[in-house]
ZAFI-166041 format. One record per residue (C-alpha): chain; z, x, y. Coordinates in steps of 0.001 Angstrom, whole numbers, plus 524288, in hexadecimal, padded with zeros to 5 digits. Layout:
A Z X Y
...
//
This chain:
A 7B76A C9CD5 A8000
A 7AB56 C94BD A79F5
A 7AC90 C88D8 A7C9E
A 7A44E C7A34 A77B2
A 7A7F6 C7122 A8112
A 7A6AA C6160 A7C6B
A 79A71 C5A39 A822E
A 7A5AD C4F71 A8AF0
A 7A7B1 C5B96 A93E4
A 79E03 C6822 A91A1
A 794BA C6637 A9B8B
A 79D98 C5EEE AA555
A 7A038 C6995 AB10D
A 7AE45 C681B AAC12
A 7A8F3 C6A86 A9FE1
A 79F07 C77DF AA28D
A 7AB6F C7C9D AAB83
A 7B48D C7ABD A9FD7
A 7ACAA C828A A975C
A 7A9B7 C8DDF A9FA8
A 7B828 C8E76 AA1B6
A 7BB43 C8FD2 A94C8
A 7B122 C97BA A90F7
A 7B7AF CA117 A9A97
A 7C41F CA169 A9291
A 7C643 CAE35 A87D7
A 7D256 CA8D0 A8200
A 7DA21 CB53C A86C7
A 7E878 CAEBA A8916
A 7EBE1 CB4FC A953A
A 7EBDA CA76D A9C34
A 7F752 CA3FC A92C2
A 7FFE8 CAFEF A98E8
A 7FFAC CA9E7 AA791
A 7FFE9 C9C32 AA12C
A 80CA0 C94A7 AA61D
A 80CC4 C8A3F A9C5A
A 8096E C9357 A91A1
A 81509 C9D64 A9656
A 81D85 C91ED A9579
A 8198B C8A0C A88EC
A 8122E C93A3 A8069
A 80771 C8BE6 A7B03
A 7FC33 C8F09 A7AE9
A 7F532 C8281 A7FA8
A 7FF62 C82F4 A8BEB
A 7F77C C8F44 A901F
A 7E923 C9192 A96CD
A 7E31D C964F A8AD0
A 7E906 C8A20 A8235
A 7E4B4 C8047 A8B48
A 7D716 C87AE A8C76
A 7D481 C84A5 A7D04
A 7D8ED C76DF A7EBB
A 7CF9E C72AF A89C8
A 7C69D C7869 A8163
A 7C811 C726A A7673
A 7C815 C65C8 A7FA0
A 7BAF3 C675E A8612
A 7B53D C699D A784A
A 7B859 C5C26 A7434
A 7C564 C5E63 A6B82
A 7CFB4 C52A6 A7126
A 7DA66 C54D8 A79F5
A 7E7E2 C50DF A7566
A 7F2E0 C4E08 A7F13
A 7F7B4 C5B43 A79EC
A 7EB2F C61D1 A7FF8
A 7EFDB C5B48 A8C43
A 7FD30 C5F45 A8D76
A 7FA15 C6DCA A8BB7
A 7EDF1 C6B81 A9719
A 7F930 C657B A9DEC
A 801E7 C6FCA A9E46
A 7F9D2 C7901 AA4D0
A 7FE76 C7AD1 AB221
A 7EDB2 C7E99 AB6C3
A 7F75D C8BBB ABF02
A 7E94F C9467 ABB87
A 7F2B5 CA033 AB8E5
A 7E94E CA06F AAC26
A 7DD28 CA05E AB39B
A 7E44A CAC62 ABB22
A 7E71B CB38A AAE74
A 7D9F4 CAF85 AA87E
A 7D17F CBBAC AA724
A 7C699 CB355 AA458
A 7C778 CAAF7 AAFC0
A 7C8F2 C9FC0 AA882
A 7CAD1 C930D AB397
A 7D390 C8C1D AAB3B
A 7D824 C8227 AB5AA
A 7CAD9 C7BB2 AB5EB
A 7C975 C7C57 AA7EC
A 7D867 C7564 AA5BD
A 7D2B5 C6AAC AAF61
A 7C6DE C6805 AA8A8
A 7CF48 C67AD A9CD0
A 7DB1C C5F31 AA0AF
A 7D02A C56B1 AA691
A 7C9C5 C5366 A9880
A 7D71F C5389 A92A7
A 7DD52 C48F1 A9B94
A 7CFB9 C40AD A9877
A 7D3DF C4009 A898A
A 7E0C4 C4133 A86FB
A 7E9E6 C34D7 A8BEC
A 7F592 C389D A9216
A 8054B C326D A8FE0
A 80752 C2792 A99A8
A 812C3 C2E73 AA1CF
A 809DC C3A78 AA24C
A 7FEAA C3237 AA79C
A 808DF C2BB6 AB154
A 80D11 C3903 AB5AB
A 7FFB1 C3E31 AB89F
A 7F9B5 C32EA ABE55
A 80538 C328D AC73E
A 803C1 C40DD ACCE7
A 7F67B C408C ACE23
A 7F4D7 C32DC AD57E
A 802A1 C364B ADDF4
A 80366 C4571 AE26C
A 7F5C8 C460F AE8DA
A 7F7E5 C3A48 AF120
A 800BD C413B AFC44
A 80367 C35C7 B0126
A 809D1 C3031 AF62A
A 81128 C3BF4 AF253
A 81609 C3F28 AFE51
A 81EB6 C33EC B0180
A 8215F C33C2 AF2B3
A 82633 C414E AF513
A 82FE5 C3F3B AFFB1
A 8344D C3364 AF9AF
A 83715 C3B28 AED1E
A 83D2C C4564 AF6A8
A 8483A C3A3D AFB52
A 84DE6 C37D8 AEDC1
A 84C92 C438D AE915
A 858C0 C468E AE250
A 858AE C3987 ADA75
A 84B31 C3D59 AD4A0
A 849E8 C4463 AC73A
A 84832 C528C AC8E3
A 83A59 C5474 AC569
A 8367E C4BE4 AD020
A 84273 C537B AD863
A 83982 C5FE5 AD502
A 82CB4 C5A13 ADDBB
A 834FA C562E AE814
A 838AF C618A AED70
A 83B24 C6010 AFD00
A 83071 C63A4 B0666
A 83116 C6AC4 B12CB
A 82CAE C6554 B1D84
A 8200C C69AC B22DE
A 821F7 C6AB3 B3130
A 8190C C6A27 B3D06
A 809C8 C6B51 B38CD
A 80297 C74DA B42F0
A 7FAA9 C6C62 B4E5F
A 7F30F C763D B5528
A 7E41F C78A7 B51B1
A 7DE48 C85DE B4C89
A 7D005 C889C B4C07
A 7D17E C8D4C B3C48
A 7D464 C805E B3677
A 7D898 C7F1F B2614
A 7DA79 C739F B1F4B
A 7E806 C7256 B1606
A 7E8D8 C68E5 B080E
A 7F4DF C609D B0B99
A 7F407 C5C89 AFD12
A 7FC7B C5174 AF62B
A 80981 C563D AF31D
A 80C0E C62C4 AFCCA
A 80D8B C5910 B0973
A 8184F C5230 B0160
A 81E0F C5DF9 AFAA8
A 81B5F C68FF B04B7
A 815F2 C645E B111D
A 81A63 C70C4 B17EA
A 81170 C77E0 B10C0
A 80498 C740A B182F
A 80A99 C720F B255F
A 81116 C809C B23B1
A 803A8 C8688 B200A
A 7FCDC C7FCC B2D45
A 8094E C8561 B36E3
A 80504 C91C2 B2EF3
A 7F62F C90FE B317A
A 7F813 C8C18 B4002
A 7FEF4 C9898 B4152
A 7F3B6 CA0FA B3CBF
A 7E8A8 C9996 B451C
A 7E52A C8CE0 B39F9
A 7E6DD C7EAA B3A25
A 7E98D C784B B2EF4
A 7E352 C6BC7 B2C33
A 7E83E C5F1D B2035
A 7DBB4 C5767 B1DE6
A 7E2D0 C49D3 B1CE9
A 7DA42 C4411 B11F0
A 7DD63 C5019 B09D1
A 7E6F8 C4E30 AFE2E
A 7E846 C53CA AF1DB
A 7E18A C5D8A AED03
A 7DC56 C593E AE12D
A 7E4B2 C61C1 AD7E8
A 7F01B C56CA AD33C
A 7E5D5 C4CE1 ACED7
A 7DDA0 C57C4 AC813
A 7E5CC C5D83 AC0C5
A 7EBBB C52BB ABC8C
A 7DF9D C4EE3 AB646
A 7DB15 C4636 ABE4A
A 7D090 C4E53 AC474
A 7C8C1 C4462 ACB1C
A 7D370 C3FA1 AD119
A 7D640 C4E1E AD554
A 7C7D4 C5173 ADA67
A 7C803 C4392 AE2DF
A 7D391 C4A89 AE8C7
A 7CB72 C5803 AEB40
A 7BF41 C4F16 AF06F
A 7C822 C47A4 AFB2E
A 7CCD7 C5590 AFEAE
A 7BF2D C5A5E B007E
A 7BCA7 C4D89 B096B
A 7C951 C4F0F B11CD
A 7C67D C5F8E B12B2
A 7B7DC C5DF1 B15CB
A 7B7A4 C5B11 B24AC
A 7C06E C63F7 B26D8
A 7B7C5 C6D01 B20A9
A 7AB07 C6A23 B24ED
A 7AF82 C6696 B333F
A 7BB1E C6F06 B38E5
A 7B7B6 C7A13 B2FBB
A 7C480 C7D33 B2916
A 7C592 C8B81 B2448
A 7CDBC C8712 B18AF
A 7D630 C7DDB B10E7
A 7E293 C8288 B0FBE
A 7E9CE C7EFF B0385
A 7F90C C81B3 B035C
A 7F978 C7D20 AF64E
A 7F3BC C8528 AEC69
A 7F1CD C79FB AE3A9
A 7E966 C731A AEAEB
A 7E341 C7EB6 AEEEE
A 7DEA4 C82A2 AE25C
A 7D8E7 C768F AE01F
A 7D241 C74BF AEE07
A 7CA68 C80A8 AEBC0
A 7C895 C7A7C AE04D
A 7BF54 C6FEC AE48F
A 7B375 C7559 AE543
A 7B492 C76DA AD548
A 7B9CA C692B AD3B8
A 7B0EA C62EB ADC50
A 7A336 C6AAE AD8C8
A 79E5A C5F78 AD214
A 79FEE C5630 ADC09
A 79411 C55B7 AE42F
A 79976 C4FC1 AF014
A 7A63D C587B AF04E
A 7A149 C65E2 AE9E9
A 79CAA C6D7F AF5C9
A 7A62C C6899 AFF34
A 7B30A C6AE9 AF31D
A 7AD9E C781C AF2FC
A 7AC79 C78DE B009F
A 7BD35 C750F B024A
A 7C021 C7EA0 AF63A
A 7B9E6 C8A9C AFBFE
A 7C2D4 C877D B0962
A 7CEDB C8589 B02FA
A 7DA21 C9016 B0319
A 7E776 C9207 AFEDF
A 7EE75 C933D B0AFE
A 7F29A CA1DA B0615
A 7E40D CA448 B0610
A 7E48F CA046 B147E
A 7F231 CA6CF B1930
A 7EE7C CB4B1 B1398
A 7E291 CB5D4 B1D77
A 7EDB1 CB6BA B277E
A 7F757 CBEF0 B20AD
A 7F71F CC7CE B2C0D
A 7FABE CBC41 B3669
A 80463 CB6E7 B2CC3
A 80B62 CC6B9 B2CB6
A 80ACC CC751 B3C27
A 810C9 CBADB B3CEA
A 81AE6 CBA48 B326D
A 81E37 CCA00 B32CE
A 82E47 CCA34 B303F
A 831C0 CB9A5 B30AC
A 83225 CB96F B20F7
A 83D21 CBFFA B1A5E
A 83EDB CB93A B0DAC
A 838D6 CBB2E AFE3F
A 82F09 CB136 AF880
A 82C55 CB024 AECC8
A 81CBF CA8FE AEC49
A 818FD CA10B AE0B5
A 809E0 CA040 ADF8A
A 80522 C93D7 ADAC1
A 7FC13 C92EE ACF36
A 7F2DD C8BFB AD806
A 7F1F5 C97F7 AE1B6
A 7F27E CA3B3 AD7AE
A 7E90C C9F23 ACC62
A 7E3EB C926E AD1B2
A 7DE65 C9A9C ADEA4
A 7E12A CA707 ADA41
A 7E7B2 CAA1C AE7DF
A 7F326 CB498 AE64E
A 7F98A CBC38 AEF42
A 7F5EC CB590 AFBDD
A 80124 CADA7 AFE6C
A 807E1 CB77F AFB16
A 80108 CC235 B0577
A 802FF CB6FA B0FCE
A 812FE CB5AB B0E0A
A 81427 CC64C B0D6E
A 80C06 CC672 B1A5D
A 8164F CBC89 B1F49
A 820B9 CC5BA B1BCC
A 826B8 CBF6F B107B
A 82A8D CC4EE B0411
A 82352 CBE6B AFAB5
A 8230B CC17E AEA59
A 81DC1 CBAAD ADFA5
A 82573 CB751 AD453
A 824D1 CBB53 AC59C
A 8199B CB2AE ABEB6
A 813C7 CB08F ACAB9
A 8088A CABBB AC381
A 8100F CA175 ABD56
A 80FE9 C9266 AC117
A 81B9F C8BAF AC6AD
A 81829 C7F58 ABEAB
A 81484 C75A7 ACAEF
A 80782 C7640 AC7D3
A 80451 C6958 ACEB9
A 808EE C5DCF AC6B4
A 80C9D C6685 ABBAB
A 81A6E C67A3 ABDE6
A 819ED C57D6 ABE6E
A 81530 C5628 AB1B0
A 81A07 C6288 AA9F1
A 82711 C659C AB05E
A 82F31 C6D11 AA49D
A 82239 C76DD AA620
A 821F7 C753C AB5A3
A 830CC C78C6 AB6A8
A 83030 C8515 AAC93
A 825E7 C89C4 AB453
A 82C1E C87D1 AC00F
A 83960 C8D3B ABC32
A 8349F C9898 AB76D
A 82AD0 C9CB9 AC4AA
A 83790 C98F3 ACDE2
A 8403D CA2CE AC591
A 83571 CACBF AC671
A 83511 CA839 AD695
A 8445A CA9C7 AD4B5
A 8446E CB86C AD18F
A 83B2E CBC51 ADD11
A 84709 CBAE4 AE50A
A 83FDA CB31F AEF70
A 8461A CA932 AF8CE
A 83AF8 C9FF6 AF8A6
A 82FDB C9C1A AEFFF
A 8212F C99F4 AF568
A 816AA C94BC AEFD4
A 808DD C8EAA AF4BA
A 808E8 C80D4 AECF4
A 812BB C7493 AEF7B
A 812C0 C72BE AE05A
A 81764 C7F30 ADD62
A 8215D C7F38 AE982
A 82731 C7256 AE6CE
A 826D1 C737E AD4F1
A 82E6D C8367 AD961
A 83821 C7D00 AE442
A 83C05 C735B AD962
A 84332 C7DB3 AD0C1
A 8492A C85EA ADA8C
A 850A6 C8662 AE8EB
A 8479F C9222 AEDC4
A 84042 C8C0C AF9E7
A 831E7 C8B17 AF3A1
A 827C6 C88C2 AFD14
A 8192E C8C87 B0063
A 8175E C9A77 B0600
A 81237 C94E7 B12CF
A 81E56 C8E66 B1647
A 82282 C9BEA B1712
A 818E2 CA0A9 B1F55
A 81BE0 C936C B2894
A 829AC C95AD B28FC
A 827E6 CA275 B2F72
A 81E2D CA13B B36B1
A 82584 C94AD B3DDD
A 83322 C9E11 B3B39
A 82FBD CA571 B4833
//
């Protein structure tokens, strides 16, 4: 794709990484055939290729219209188009750079504005959310049933492990998985004390960075990533951590992130790049003791799963199959559904602010988790869990809570 990008941005590093980006692109269309917005409206600006042409036209200086926005807007960033890309296009950087420039010029409607601002100032502060959470939790029923939808109950999470290993990892405790899931970390360190690791929660850690961002306010979301980096550091650099475990793939995708977003910040570069290249998905960890897991496990699980990759762990990371080699080492019988690839609609604070596309989405991935037959539902991000335990009764929880439960079974 040729490209003449306008003076305000070509030789900006936002700018030079744009181009090259789009330079990359062949206008092929098979991005549009994984597209989940596209599958579902049929427009051509609500796929990859669509937007593509209107960030370009953008960054050459033609004006944004709130139209340009909406269709930027309804992108859910899932990759599955940088998957299906043969070119390798990186799309999700180039619909950052984009939405960035967009938001810049093009005013949005007051109860919009109200909306964003309020996510973005209130679900990365944990400890706002999480009594707002449990307070929500206590009226419940006399709430509208969107907000009925994020308050899904929580299970509890149960005694933390106290004994010392020499392997140490540090976990994310992030913003809204304490509130929504705190079983989910505390599970994964029973599971690691098991196999010989500590787990360690920095307590100046928060967010990762991701909510803020990608809700356009991206220095917002990189001050989040830099007091990460700050809370991480000693950790690093004096009990020599093997890893950062990250049972959220969301954050995790943007953690190893860092060392991009932070390259041209002098005081953070080295060290961001430093956290990224130690961060792991926690299936990245577990399937290094797939063997241990099989010994341990052999005959306690006799039920079907059906796993539900999040968009974060297949394209974001481009991790497949390892949480799923982890749960058939444990015994269990675990399939994928049809259109796997597909989003659920969660997508972070996308089902908040487009729910008629959130719920299709999600409807249509829960009767495609229906027909697997399965008596639970896994996944490996607390957006995804709670946005898929909204539309059904199926228990939906993260695949280490499996694990847990039979390892402390016997």
């Amino acid at each position: 794709m040729q490209t003449n990008l306008a003076d305000f941005i070509k030789d900006t590093p936002e700018g030079i990484e744009a181009d090259a980006i789009l330079r990359a692109c062949v206008h092929c269309g098979f991005c549009t055939a994984t597209c989940p917005t596209y599958q579902l409206l049929g427009d051509e600006l609500d796929g990859p290729r669509g937007r593509i042409y209107l960030i370009k036209q953008v960054l050459e200086g033609e004006t944004p219209t709130r139209k340009t926005q909406l269709h930027l807007d309804r992108c859910l960033t899932c990759r599955n188009c940088e998957t299906t890309c043969p070119s390798g296009v990186k799309y999700g950087r180039l619909v950052d750079i984009g939405r960035k420039v967009v938001e810049e010029r093009v005013p949005r409607p007051f109860a919009d504005r109200v909306k964003r601002t309020t996510l973005k100032e209130f679900l990365p502060r944990s400890n706002l959310f999480k009594p707002a959470f449990r307070a929500g939790q206590m009226v419940r029923p006399l709430l509208p049933s969107a907000l009925q939808d994020k308050l899904q109950p929580a299970r509890a999470p149960g005694r933390w492990p106290v004994r010392g290993h020499a392997r140490k990892m540090l976990v994310l405790a992030g913003c809204v998985q304490p509130a929504m899931a705190p079983n989910v970390n505390a599970a994964t360190a029973r599971v690691l004390d098991v196999l010989g690791i500590q787990l360690i929660e920095a307590p100046q850690a928060g967010c990762c960075g991701a909510v803020r961002f990608h809700l356009n306010d991206q220095d917002g979301g990189l001050a989040d990533m830099r007091r990460n980096v700050d809370a991480w550091w000693p950790y690093v650099e004096q009990d020599g951590v093997d890893a950062i475990v990250m049972t959220a793939s969301g954050c995790g995708v943007t953690v190893k992130d860092y060392g991009h977003l932070l390259a041209h910040d002098a005081a953070y570069a080295s060290r961001a790049a430093r956290i990224a290249a130690l961060t792991k998905d926690l299936s990245e960890i577990m399937c290094d003791f797939e063997g241990e897991i099989a010994r341990l496990l052999s005959g306690r699980i006799h039920e079907r799963v059906a796993f539900h990759p999040p968009c974060t762990l297949q394209h974001g990371q481009q991790i497949r199959g390892k949480v799923e080699g982890v749960l058939r080492a444990a015994g269990v019988d675990v399939v994928l559904c049809a259109e796997s690839h597909l989003c659920c609609g969660s997508a972070g604070t996308y089902s908040v602010l487009h729910p008629e596309l959130a719920h299709a989405l999600r409807d249509r991935k829960l009767a495609n988790l229906e027909a697997t037959g399965a008596q639970e539902y896994v996944s490996a991000n607390v957006g995804c869990m709670s946005h898929l335990q909204s539309g059904t009764a199926t228990p939906v929880t993260h695949w280490i809570e499996l694990v847990d439960r039979a390892l402390t079974s016997g």
